[in-house]
C-alpha positions in Angstrom: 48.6 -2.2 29.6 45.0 -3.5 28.4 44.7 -5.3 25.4 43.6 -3.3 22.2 40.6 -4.3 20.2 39.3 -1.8 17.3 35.9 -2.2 16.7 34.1 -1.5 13.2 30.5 -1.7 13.2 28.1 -2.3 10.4 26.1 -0.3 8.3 22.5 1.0 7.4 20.0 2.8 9.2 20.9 2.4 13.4 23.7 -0.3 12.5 26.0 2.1 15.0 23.4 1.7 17.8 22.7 -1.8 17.3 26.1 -3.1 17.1 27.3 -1.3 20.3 25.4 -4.0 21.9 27.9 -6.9 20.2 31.1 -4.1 21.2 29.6 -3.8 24.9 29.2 -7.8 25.1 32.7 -8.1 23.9 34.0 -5.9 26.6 32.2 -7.3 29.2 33.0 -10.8 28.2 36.8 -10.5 28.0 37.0 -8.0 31.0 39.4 -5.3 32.3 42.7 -6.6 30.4 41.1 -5.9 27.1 39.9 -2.6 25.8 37.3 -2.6 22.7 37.0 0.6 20.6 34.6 1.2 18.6 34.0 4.5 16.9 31.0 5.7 15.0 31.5 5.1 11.3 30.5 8.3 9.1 27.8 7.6 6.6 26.5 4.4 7.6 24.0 4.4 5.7 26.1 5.2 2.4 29.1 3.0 3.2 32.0 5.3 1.2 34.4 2.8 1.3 37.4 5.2 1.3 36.0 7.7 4.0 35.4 4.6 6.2 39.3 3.4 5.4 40.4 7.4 6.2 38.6 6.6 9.7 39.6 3.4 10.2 43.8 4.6 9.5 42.6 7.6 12.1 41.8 5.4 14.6 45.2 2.7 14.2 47.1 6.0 14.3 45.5 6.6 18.0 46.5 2.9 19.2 49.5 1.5 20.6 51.0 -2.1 20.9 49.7 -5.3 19.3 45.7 -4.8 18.2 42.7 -6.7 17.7 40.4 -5.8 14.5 37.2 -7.1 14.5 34.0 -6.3 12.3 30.5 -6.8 11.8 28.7 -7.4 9.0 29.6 -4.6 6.1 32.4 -3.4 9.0 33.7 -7.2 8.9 33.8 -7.3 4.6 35.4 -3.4 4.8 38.4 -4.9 7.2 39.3 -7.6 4.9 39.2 -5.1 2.0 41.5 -2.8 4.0 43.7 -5.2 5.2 44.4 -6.6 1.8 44.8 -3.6 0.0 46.5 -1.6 2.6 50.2 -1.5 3.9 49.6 -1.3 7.6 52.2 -0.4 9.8 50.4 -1.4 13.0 51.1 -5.1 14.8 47.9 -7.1 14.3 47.3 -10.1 16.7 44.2 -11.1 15.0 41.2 -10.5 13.0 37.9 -11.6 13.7 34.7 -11.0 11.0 31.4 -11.6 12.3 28.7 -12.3 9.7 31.1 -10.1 7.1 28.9 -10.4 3.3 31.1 -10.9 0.6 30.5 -8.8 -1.9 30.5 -9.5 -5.7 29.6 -12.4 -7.9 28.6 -15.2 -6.0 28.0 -13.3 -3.0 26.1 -9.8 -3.3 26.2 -7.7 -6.5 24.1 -4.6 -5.4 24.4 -1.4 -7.4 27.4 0.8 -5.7 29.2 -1.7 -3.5 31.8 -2.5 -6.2 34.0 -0.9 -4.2 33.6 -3.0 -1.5 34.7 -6.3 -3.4 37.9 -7.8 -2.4 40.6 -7.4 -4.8 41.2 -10.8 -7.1 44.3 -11.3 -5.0 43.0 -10.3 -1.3 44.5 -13.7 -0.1 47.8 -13.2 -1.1 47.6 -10.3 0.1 46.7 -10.7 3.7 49.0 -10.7 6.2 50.6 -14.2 6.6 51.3 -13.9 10.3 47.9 -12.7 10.8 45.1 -15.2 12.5 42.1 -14.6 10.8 38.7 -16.3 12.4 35.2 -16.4 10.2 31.8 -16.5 12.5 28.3 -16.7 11.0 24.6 -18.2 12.1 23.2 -20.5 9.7 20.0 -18.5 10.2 21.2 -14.8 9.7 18.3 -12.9 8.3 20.5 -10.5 6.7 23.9 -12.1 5.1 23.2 -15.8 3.3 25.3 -18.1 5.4 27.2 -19.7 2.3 28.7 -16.0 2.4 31.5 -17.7 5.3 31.5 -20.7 2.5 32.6 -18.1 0.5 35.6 -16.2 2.7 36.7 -19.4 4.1 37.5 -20.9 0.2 39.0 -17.6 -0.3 41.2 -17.4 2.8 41.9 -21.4 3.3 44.0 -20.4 6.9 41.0 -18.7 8.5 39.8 -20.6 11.5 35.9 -20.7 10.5 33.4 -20.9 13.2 29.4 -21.6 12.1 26.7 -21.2 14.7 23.2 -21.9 14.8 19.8 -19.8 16.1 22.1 -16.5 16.7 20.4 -14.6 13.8 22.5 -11.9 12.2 23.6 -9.7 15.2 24.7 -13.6 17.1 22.0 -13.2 19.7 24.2 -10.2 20.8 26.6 -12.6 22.5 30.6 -12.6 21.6 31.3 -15.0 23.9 32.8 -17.2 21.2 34.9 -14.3 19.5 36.2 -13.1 23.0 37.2 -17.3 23.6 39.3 -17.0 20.4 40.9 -13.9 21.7 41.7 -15.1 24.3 43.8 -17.8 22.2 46.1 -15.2 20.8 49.4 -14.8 22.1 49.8 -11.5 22.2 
């Protein structure tokens, strides 16, 4: 049985079409024992935090075995939301966030995406069995790169990974998420 990995893209205008290029580099990178969804997110442009969680349950609900969650960008920050406010009933291997902002004071404070902030107890919350790993470029054009500062002093056990010259969307290359994949025993 292949390996699951669920997907989530990010958001605004063609984020779906953009970021199939990071879920097709993942796929081809880790090969015919792994599987990567990922679905189209509804309202990308709007990010309703709770329709995207009603998708994101839909999808767990369609997979079997141990998964792999990974995000990028506002798909990245909406995982670690869910995954600390949610009781899931699936076995996660792993969780990987690429270039995830971190909404709320010091990170981002637009209008409309309180609901997007982590609870004041996220880390707590997260699963303890659960690897999580943290990738960013120092020169993403989109999400400041103290935002990893940020996640990393708020989850202490995530194994952190900064890059440099990969922009926002990592050059389109996962080959370092798809090495720490490979890591997990699952």
């Amino acid at each position: 049985m292949r390996k699951q990995i669920l997907f989530i893209q990010g958001a605004g205008e063609g984020a779906y079409t953009e970021d199939l290029k990071l879920a097709d580099n993942l796929q081809q990178v880790l090969g015919n024992a792994y599987e990567v969804r990922y679905p189209k997110m509804q309202n990308e442009i709007d990010v309703p935090y709770t329709l995207w969680v009603q998708q994101i349950k839909k999808e767990l609900a369609t997979l079997s075995g141990t998964i792999i969650l990974a995000g990028h960008s506002v798909g990245g920050s909406v995982l670690i939301k869910f995954l600390a406010e949610e009781n899931i009933q699936a076995a996660i291997a792993g969780v990987f966030l690429i270039a995830a902002p971190y909404w709320g004071s010091p990170g981002w404070t637009y209008e409309g995406y309180e609901t997007l902030m982590l609870p004041d107890e996220a880390h707590t919350k997260f699963p303890d069995d659960v690897p999580l790993f943290l990738y960013q470029s120092r020169d993403d054009e989109t999400v400041p790169v103290d935002h990893l500062a940020l996640y990393a002093r708020r989850f202490p056990q995530a194994s952190v990974t900064e890059l440099s010259g990969r922009g926002h969307q990592l050059n389109n290359d996962l080959s370092e998420v798809a090495n720490d994949i490979r890591t997990l025993g699952h």
